[in-house]
C-alpha positions as CSV (number, residue, x, y, z in Angstrom):
1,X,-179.6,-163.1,70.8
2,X,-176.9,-162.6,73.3
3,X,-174.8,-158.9,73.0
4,X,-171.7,-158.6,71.3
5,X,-170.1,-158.4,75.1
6,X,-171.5,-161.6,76.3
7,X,-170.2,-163.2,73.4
8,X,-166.5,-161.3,73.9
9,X,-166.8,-162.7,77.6
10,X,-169.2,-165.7,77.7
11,X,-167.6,-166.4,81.4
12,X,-167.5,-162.8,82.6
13,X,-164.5,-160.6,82.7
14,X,-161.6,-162.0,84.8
15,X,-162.2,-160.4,88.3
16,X,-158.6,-160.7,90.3
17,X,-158.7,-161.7,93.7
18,X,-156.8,-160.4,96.8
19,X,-156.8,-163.5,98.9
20,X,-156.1,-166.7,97.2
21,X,-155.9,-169.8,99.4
22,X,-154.2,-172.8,98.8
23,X,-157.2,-174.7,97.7
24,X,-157.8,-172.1,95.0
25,X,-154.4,-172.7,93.8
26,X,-154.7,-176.6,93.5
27,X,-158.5,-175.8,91.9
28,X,-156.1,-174.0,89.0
29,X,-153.6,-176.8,88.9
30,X,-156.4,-178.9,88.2
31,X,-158.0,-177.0,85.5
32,X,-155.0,-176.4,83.7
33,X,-154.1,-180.8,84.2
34,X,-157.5,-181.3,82.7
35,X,-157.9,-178.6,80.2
36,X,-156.3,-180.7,77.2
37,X,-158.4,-183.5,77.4
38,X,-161.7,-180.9,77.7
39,X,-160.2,-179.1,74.7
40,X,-159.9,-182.5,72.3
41,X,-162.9,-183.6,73.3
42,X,-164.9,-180.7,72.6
43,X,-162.8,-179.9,69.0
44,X,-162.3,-183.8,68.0
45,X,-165.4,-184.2,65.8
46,X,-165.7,-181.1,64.3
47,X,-165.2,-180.9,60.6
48,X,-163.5,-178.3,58.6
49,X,-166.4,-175.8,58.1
50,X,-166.7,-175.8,62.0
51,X,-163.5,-175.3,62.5
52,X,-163.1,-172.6,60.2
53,X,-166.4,-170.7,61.9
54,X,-166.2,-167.9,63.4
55,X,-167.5,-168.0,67.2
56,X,-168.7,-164.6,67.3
57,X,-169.4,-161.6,64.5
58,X,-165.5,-160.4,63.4
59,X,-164.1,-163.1,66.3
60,X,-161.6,-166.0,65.4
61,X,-162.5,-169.3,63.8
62,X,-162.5,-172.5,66.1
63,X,-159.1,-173.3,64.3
64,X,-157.3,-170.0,65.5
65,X,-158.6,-170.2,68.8
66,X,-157.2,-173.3,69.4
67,X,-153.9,-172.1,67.8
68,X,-153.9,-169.0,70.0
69,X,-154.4,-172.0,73.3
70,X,-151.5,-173.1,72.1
71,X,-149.3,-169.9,71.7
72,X,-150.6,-168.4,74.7
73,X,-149.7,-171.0,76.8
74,X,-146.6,-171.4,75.8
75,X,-145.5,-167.7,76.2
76,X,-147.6,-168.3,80.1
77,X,-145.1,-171.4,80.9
78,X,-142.1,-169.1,79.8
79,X,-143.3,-166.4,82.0
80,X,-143.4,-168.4,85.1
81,X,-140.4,-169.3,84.3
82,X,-138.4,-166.4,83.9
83,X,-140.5,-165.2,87.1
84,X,-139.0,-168.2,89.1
85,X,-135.7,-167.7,87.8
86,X,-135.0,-164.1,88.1
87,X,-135.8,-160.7,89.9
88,X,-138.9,-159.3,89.1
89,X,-138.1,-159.9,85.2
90,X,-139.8,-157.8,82.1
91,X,-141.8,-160.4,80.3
92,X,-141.8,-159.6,76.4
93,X,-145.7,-159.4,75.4
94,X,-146.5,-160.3,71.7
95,X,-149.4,-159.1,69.5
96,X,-152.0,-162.2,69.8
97,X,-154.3,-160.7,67.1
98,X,-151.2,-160.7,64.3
99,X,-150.2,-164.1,65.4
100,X,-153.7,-165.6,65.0
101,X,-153.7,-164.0,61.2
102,X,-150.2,-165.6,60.3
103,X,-150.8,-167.4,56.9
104,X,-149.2,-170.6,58.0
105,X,-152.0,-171.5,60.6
106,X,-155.1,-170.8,58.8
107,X,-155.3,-174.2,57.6
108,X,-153.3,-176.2,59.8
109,X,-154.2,-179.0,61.4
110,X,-155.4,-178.3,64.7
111,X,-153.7,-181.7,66.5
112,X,-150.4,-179.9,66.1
113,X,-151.5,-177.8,68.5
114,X,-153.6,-179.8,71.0
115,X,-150.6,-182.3,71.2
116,X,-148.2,-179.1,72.4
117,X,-151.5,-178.2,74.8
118,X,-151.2,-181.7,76.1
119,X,-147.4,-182.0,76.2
120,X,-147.2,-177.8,77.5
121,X,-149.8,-178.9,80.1
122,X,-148.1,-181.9,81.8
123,X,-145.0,-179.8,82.1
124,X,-146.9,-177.0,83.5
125,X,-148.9,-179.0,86.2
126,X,-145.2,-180.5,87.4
127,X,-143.7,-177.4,87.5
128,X,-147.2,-175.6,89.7
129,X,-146.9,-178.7,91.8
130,X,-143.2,-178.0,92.7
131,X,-143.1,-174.5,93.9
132,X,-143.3,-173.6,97.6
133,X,-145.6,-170.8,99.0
134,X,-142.8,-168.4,98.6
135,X,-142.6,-168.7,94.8
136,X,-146.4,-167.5,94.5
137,X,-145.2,-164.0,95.8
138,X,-142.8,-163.6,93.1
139,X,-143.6,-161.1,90.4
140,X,-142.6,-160.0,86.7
141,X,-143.3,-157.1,84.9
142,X,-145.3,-156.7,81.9
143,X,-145.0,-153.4,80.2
């Protein structure tokens, strides 16, 4: 039975790196080009009773982790713009455990949200694939 850690972080703990080379940069592009289509076809069978399970003892359902995809990444996309766009600018951080609870999206449809992943993420790639070496040492802060 795996800990209540390994389930919290079945990848591992995100480990920043100093050095980032170009080809790491176009290995994130990618994953964030191809991450809708993984998502929809991992979630597009499930039934309701999946969805509404819980990956992990007091964790979020299926449902309000795909939500959460979907609101984080939107408030990511903002970020990098407002970091492109401006000096050093304070990015407004929001309380991802109150919006996952918000009455509205415990039973919404999940494709709601996998089309603004799909939409969000072909924006996003554009907008990575644009910037110039410079625009990767621009910075915001997050207080």
């Amino acid at each position: 039975m795996p800990t209540i850690e390994e389930l919290k972080y079945p990848i591992g703990k995100y480990i920043s790196q100093e050095n980032i080379s170009d080809e790491q940069i176009q290995k994130w592009i990618h994953e964030i080009e191809i991450l809708p289509q993984r998502l929809k076809n991992l979630v597009e069978n499930f039934s309701v009773l999946q969805l509404d399970t819980r990956y992990r003892p007091d964790g979020w359902t299926v449902r309000q982790v795909v939500h959460h995809i979907a609101d984080s990444h939107m408030n990511a996309y903002i970020r990098f713009h407002l970091m492109l766009t401006e000096e050093n600018p304070a990015i407004r951080p929001y309380k991802e455990n109150l919006w996952a609870e918000l009455s509205y999206l415990k039973n919404l449809d999940i494709n709601f949200s996998l089309n603004i992943i799909t939409t969000l993420h072909a924006r996003w790639v554009l907008l990575l694939k644009s910037i110039n070496k410079n625009d990767y040492a621009k910075t915001y802060f997050h207080p």
